[in-house]
Residue frames as a rotation matrix with the C-alpha (Angstrom) as fourth column:
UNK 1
0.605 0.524 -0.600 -86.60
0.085 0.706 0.703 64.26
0.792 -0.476 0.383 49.27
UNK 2
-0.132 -0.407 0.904 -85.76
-0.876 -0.379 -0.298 64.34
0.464 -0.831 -0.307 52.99
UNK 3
0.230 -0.002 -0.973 -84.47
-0.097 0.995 -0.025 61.81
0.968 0.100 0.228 55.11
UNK 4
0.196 -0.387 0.901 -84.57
-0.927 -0.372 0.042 62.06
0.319 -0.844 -0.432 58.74
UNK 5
0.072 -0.281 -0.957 -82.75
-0.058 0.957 -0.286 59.52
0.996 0.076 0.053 60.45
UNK 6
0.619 0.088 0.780 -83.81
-0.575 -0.626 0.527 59.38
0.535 -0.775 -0.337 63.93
UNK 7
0.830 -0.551 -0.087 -81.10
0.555 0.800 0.228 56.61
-0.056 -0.237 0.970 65.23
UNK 8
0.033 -0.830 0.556 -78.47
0.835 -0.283 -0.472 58.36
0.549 0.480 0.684 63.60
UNK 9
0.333 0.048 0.942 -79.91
-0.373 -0.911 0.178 61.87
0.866 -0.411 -0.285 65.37
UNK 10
0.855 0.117 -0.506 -79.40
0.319 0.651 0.689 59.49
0.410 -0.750 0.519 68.90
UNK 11
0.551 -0.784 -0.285 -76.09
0.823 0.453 0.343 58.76
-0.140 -0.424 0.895 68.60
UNK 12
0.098 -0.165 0.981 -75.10
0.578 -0.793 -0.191 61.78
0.810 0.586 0.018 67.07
UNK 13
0.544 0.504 0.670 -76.59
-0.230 -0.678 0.698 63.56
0.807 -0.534 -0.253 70.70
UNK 14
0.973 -0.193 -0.127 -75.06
0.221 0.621 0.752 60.79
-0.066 -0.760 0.647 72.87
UNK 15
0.324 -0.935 -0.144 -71.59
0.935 0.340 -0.099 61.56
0.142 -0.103 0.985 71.50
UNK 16
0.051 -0.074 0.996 -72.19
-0.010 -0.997 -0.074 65.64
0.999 -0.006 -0.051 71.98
UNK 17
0.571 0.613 0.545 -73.02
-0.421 -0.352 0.836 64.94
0.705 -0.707 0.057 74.96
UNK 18
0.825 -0.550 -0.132 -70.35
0.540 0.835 -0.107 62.74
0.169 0.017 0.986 75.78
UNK 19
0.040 -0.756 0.654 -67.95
0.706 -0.442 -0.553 65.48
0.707 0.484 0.516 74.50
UNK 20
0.352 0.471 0.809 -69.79
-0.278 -0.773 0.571 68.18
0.894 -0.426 -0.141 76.79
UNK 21
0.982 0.060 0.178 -68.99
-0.188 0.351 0.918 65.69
-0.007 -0.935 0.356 79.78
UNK 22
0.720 -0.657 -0.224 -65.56
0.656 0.749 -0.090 65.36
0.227 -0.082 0.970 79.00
UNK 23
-0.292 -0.385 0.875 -64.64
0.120 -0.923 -0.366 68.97
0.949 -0.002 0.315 79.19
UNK 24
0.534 -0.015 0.846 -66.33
-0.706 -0.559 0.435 69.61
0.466 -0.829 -0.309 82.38
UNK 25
0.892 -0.448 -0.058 -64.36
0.353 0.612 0.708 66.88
-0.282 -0.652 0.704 84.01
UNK 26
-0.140 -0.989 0.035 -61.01
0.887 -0.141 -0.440 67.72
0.440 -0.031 0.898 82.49
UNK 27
0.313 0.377 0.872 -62.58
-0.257 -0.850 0.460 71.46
0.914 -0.368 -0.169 83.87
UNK 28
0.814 0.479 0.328 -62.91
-0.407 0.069 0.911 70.04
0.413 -0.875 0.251 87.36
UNK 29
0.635 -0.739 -0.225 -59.47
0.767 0.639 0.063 68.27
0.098 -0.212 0.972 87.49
UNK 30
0.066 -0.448 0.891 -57.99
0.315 -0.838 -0.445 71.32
0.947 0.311 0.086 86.23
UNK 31
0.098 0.214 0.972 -59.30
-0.392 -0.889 0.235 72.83
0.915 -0.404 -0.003 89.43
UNK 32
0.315 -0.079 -0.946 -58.44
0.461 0.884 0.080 69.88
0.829 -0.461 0.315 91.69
UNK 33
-0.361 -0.752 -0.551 -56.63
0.928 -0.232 -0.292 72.59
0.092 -0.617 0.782 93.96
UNK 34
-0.697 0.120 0.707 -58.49
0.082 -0.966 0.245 75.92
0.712 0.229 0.664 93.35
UNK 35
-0.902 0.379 -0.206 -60.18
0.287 0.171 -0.943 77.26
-0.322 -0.909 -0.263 96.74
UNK 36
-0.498 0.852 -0.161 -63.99
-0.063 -0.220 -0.973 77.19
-0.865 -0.475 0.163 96.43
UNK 37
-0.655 0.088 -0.751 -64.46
-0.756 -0.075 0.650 75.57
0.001 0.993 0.116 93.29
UNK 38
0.059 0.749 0.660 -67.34
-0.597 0.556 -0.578 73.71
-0.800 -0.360 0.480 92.76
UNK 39
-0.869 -0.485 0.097 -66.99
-0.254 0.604 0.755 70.69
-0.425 0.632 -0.648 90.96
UNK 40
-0.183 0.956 -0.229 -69.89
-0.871 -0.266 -0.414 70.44
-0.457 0.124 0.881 88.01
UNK 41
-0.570 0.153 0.808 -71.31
0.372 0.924 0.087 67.17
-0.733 0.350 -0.583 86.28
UNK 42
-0.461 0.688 -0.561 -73.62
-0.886 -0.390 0.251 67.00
-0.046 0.612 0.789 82.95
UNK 43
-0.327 0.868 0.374 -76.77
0.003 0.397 -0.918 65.55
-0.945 -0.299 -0.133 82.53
UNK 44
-0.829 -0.245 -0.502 -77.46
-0.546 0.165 0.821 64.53
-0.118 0.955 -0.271 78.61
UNK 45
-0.979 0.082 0.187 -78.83
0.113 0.980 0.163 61.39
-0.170 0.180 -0.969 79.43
UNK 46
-0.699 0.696 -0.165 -82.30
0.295 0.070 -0.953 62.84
-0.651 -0.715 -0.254 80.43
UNK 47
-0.094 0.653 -0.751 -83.31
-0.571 -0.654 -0.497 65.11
-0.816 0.382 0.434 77.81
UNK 48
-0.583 0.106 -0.806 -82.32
-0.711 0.414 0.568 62.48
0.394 0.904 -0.166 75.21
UNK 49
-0.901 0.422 -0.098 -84.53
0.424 0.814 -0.398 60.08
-0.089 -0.400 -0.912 76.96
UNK 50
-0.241 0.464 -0.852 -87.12
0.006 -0.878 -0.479 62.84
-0.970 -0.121 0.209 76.79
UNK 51
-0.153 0.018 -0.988 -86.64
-0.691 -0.717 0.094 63.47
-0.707 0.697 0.122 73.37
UNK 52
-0.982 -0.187 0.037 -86.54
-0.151 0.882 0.447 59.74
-0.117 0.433 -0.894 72.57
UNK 53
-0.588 0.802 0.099 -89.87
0.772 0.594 -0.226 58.88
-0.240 -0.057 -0.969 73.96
UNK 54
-0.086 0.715 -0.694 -91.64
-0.349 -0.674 -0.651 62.52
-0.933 0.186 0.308 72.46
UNK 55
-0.442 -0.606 0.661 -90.05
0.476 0.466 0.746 61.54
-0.760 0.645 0.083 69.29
UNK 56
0.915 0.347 -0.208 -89.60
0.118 -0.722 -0.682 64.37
-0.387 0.599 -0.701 67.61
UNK 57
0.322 -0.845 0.427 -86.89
0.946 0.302 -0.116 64.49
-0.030 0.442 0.897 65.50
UNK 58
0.533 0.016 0.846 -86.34
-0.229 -0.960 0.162 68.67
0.815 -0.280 -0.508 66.04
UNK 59
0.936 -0.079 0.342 -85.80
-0.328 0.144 0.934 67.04
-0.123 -0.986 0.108 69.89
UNK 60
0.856 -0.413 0.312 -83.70
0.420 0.906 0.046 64.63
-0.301 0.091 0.949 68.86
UNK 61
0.267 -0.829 0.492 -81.12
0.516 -0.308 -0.799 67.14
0.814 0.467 0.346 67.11
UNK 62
-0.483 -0.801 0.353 -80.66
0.079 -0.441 -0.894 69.03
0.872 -0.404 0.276 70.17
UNK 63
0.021 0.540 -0.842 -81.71
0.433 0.754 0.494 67.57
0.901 -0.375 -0.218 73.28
UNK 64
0.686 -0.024 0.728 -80.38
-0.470 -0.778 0.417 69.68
0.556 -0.628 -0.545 75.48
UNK 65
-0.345 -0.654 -0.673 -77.04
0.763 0.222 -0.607 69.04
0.547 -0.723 0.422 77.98
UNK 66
0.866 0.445 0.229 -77.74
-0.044 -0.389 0.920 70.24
0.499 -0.806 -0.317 81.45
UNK 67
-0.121 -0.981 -0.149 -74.64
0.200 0.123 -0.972 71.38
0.972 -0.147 0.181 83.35
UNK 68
0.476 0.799 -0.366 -75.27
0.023 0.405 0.914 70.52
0.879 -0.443 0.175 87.18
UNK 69
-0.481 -0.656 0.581 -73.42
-0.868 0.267 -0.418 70.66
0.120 -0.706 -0.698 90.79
UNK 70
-0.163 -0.528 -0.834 -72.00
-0.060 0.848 -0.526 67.85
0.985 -0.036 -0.170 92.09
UNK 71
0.910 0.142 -0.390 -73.46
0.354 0.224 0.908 66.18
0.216 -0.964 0.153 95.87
UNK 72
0.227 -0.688 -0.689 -69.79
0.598 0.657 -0.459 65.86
0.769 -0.308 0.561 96.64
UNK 73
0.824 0.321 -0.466 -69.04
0.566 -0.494 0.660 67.37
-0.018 -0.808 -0.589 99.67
UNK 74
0.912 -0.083 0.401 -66.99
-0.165 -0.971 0.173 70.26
0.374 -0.224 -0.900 100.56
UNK 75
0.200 -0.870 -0.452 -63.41
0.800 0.411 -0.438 69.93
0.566 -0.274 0.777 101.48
UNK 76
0.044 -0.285 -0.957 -61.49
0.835 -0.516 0.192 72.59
-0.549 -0.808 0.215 103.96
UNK 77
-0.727 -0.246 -0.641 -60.71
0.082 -0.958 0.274 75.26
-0.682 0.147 0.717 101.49
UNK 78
-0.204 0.849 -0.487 -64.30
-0.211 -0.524 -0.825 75.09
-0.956 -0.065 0.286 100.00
UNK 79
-0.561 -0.558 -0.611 -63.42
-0.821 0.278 0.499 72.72
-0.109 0.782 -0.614 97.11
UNK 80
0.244 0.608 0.755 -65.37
-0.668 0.670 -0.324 69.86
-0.703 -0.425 0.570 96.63
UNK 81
0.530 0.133 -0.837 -63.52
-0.840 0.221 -0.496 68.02
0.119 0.966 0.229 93.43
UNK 82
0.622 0.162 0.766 -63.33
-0.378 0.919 0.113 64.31
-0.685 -0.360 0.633 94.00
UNK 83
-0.255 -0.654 -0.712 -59.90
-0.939 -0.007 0.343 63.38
-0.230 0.756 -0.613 91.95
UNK 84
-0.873 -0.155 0.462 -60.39
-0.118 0.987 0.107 59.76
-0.472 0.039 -0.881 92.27
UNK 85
0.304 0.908 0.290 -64.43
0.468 0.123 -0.875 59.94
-0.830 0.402 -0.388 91.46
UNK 86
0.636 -0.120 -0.762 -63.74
-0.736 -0.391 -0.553 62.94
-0.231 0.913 -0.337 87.97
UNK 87
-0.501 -0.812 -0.300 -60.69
-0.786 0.281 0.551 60.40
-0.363 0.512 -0.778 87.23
UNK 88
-0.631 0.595 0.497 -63.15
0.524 0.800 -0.293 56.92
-0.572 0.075 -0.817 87.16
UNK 89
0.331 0.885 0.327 -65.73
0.454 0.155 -0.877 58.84
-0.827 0.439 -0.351 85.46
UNK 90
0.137 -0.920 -0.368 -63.26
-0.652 -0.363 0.665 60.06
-0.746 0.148 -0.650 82.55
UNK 91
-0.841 -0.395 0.370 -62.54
-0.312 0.913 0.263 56.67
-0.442 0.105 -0.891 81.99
UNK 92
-0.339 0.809 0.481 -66.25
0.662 0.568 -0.488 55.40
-0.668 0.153 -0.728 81.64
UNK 93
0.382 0.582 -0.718 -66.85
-0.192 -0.709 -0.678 58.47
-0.904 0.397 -0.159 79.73
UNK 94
-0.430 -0.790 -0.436 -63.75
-0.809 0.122 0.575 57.87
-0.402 0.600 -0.692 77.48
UNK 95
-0.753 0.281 0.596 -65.52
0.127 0.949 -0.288 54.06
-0.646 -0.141 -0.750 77.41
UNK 96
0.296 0.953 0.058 -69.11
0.401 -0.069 -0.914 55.42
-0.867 0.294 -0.402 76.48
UNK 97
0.316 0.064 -0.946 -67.48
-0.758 -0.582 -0.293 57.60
-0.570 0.811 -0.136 73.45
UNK 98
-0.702 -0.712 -0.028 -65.49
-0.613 0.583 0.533 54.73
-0.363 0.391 -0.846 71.98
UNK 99
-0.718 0.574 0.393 -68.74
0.287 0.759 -0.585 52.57
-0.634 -0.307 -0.710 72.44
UNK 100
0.324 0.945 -0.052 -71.07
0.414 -0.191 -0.890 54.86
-0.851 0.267 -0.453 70.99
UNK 101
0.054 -0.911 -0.410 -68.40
-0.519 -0.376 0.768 55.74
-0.853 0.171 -0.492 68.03
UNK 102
-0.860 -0.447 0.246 -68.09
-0.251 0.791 0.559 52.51
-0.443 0.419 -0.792 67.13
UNK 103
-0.350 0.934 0.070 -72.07
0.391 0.213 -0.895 52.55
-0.851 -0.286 -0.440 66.49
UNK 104
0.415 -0.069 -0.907 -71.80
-0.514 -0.840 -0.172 55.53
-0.750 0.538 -0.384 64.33
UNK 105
-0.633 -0.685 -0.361 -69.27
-0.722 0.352 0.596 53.66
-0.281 0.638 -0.717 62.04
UNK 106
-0.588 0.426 0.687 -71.49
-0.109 0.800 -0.590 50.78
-0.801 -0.422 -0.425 62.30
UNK 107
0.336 0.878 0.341 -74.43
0.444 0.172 -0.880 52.01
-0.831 0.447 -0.332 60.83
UNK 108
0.064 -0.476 -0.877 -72.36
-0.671 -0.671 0.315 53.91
-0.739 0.569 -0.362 58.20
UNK 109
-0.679 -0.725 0.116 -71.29
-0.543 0.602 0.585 50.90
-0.494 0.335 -0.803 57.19
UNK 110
-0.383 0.839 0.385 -74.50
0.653 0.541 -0.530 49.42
-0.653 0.049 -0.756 57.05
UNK 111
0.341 0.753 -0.562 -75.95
0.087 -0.621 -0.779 51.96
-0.936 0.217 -0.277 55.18
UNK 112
-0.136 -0.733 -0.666 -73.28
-0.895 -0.198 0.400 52.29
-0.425 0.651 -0.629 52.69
UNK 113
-0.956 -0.205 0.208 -73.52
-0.177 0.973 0.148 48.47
-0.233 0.105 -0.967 52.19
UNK 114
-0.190 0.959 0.208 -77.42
0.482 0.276 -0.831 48.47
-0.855 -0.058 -0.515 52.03
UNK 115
0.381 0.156 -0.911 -76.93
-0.493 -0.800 -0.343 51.70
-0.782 0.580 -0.228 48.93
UNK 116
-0.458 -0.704 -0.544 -74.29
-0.841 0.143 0.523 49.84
-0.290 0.696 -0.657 47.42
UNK 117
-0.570 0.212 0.794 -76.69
0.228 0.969 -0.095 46.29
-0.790 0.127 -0.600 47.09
UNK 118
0.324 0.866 0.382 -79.06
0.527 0.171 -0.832 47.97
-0.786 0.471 -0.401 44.62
């Protein structure tokens, strides 16, 4: 017997993605100084939204991350990495994993507790 859990496949995506966005930012700091780097962002949010409302559970396991330039504009030596904007979104990212973590554990728990009643 098979058991897809499509909740579990969610959060699972949300914290890959999550992960995916923390690398290119520590990426983009890294390069805070490097002439004519272009500072990139990812995009997660969409395909799992996508994949939510096809609901397909195939989708759901890999949803796709999308790795995107950044509006920000151009500095003088052709740089465009926003220390103050990659440092704030870091943070909220750092925020969203902790958040969506703590979910994960959650429903472990819950599950574990729902196996263990019968």
């Amino acid at each position: 017997m098979s058991f897809v859990d499509p909740v579990g496949s969610v959060l699972h995506s949300a914290l890959d993605g999550l992960a995916t966005r923390q690398t290119v930012i520590a990426d983009n700091i890294a390069n805070v100084d490097t002439p004519n780097y272009r500072a990139t962002t990812v995009d997660f949010e969409t395909n799992l939204r996508r994949a939510i409302e096809g609901g397909s559970a195939a989708e759901l396991d890999a949803p796709g991350i999308d790795t995107v330039a950044t509006s920000t504009p151009v500095g003088a030596n052709g740089n465009n990495v926003d220390l103050r904007k990659e440092t704030m979104a870091a943070m909220q990212t750092s925020y969203q994993q902790q958040v969506v973590g703590r979910a994960i554990s959650d429903r472990h728990n819950l599950v574990i507790t729902a196996a263990s009643a019968h």
